[in-house]
LOLUM-218308 format. One line per field, with one value per atom (N, C-alpha, C, O): atom name; x, y, z. Coordinates in steps of 0.02 Angstrom, whole numbers, always signed. Each point is the difference from the previous one (the first is absolute). Layout:
! LOLUM-218308
atom = [CA, ...];
u = [X, ...];
v = [Y, ...];
w = [Z, ...];
//
This chain:
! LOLUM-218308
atom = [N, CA, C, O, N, CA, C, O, N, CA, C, O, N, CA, C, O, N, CA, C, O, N, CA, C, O, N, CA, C, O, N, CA, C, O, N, CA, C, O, N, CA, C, O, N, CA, C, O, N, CA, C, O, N, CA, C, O, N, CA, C, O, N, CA, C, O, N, CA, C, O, N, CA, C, O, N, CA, C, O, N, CA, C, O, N, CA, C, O, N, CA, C, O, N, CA, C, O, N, CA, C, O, N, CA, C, O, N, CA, C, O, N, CA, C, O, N, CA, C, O, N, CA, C, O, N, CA, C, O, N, CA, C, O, N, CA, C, O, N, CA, C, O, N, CA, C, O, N, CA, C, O, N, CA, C, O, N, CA, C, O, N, CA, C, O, N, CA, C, O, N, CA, C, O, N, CA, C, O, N, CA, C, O, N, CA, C, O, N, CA, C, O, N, CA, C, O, N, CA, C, O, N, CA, C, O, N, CA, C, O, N, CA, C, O, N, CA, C, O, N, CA, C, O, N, CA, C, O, N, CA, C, O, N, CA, C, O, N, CA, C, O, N, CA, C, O, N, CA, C, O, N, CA, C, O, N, CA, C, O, N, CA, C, O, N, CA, C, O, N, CA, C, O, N, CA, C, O, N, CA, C, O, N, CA, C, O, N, CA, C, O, N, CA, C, O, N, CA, C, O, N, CA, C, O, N, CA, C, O, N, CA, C, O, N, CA, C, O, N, CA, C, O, N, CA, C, O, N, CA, C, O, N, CA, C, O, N, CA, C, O, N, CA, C, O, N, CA, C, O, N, CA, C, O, N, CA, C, O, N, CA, C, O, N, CA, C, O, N, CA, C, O, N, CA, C, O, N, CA, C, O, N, CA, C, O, N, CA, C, O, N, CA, C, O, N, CA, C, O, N, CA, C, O, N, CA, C, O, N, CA, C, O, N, CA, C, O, N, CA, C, O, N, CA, C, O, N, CA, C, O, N, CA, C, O, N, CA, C, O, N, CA, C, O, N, CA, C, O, N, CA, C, O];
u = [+11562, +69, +1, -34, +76, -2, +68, +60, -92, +66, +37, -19, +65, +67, -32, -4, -12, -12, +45, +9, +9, +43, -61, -31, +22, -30, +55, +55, -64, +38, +30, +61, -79, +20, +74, +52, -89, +72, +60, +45, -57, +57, +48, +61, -120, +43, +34, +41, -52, +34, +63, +51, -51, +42, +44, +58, -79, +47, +37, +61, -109, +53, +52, +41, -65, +93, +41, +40, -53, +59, -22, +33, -81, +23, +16, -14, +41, +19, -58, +6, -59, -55, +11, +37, -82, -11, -90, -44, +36, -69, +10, +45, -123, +2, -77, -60, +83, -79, -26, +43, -112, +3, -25, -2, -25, -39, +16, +50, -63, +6, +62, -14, +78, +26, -41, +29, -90, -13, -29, -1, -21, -22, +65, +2, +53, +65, +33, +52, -69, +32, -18, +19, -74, -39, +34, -2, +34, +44, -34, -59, +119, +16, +35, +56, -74, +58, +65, +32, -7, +84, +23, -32, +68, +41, -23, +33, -110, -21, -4, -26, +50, +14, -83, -55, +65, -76, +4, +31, -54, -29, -62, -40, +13, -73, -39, +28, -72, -36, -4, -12, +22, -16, +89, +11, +30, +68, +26, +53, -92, +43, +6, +45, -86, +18, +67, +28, -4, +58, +67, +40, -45, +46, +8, +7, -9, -22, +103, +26, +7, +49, +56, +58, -112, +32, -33, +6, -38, -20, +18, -9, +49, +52, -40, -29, +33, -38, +0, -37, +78, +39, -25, -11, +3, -48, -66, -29, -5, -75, -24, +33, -70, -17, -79, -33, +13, -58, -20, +30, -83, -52, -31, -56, +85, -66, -44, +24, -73, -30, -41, +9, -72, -30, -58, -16, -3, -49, -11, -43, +94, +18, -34, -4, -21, -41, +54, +10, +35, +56, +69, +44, -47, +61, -24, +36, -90, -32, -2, -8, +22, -4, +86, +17, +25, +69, +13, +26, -45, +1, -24, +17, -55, -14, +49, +30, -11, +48, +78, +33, -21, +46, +20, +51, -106, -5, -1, +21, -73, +6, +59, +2, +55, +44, +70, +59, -92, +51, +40, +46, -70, +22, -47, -55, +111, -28, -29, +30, -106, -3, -76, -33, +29, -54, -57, +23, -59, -39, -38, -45, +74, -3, -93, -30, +8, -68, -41, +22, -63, -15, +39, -21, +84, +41, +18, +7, +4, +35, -59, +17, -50, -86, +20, +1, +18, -5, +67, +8, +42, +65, -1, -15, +28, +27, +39, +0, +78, +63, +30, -27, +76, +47, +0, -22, +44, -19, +78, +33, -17, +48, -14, -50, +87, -38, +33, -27];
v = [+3842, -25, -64, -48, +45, -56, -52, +3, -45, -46, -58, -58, +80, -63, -61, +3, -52, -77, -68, -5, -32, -47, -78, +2, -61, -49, -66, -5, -20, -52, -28, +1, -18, -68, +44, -24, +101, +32, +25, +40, -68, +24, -58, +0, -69, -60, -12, -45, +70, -25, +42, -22, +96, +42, -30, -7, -13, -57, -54, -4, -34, -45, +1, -39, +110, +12, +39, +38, -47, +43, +91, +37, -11, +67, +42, -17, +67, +52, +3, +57, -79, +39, +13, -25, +73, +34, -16, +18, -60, -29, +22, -9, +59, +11, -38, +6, -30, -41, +35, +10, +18, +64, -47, +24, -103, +1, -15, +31, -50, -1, -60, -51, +44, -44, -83, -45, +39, -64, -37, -60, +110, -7, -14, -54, +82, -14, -55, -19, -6, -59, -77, -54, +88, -71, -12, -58, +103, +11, +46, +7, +22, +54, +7, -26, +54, -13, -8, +53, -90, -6, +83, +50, -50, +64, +56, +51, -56, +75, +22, -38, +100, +56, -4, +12, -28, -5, +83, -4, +53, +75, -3, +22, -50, +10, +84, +50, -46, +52, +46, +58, -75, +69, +20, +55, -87, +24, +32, +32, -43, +50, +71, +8, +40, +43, +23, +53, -111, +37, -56, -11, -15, -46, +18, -38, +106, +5, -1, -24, +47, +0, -74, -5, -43, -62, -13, -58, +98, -22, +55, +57, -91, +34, +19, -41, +102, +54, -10, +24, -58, -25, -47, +2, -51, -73, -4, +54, -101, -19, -44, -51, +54, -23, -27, +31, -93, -48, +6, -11, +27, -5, -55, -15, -9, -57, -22, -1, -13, -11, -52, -37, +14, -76, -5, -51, +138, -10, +56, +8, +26, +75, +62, +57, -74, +77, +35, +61, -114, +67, +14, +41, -84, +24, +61, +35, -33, +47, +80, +56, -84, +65, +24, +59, -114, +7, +37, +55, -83, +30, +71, +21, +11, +54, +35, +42, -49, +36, +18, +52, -115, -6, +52, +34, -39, +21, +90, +36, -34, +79, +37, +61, -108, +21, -8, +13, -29, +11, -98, -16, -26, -61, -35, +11, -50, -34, -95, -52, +72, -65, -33, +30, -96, -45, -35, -38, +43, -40, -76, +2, -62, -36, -43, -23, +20, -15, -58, -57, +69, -85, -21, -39, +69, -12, -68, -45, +39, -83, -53, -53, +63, -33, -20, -62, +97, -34, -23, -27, +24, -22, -74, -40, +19, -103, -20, -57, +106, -18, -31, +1, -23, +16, +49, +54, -52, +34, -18, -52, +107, -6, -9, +25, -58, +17, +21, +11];
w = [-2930, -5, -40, +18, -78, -29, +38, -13, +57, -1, -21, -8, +3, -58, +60, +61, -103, +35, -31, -60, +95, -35, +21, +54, -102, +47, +35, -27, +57, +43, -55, +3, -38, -46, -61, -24, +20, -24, +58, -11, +65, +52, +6, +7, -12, +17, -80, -6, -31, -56, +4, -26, +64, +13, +41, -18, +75, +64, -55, -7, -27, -19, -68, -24, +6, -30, +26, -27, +90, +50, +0, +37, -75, -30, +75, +58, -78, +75, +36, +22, +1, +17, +79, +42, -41, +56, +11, -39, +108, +28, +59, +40, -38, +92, +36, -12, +39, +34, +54, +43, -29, +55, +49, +57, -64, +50, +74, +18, +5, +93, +18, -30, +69, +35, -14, -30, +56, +6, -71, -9, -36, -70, -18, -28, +32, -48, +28, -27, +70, +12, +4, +23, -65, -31, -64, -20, -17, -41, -57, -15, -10, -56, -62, -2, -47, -50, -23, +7, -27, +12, +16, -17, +37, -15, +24, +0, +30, +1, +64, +41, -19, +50, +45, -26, +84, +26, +52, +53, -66, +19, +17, -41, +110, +20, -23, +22, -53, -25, +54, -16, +98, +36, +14, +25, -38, +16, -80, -4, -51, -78, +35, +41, -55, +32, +19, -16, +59, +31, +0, +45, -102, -42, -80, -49, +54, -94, -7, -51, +96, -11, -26, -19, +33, -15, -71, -19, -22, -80, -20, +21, -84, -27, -69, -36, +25, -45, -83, -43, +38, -64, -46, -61, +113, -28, -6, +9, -23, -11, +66, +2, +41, +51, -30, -42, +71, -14, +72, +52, -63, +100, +10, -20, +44, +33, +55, +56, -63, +82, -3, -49, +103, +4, -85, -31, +16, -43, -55, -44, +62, -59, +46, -23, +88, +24, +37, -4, +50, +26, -48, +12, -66, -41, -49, -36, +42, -44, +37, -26, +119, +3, +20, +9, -6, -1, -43, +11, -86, -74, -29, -56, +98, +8, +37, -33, +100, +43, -53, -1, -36, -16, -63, -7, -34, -37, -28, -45, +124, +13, +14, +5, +4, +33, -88, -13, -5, -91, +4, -38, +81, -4, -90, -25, +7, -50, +18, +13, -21, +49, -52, -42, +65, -46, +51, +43, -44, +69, -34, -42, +68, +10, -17, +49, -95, -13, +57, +1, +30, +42, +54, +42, -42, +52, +13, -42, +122, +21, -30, -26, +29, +18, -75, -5, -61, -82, -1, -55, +87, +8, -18, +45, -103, +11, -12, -23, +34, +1, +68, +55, -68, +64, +53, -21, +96, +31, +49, -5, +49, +33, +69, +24, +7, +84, +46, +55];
//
C-alpha cells in the first residue's frame, strides 16, 4: 500500500492560512488533553470504527497520532473504506506549532 503522507510543518502552514482542513487525532482522552492541533476532531483509534459516520466522504482528512503508528493504522481503515485521507509523518512527538488544550 502506498500511503499519501503529509509532514507537520506542511499541516501547520495549512492551519495558519485558515485552509478548510479536516485533522483527526486518534489518540487516547488523556494524550489529547495535553493538547492538539487547532481545529482538529479528536476520534480515539478504538472508537473510528463506529464513528465513520461523522467523516464526511468528500473532503481530505490528515491522521494524526503521538508518532505516525496509530494514524497509520487509522489511515488504512479509512482508506479501505474509499475515504480520502493523508497520515500525518512523526506525529504529535515532530509537532512545534501551536497546540490547543
Amino acid at each position: 500500500m502506498n500511503m499519501k503522507e503529509i509532514k507537520p510543518e506542511d499541516v501547520a502552514k495549512k492551519v495558519k492560512n485558515n485552509e478548510n482542513l479536516s485533522i483527526i487525532d486518534v489518540r487516547e482522552d488523556e494524550e489529547v488533553a495535553q493538547g492538539k492541533i487547532s481545529g482538529a476532531t479528536h476520534i480515539p483509534l478504538g472508537e473510528l470504527p463506529d464513528r465513520l459516520d461523522e467523516i464526511d466522504q468528500s473532503k481530505e482528512h490528515i491522521m494524526v497520532c503521538r508518532s505516525g503508528g496509530r494514524s497509520g493504522k487509522a489511515y488504512q481503515l479509512l482508506d479501505e473504506k474509499g475515504y480520502n485521507v493523508r497520515n500525518m509523518t512523526g506525529g504529535m512527538l515532530e509537532w512545534k506549532d501551536d497546540v490547543e488544550k
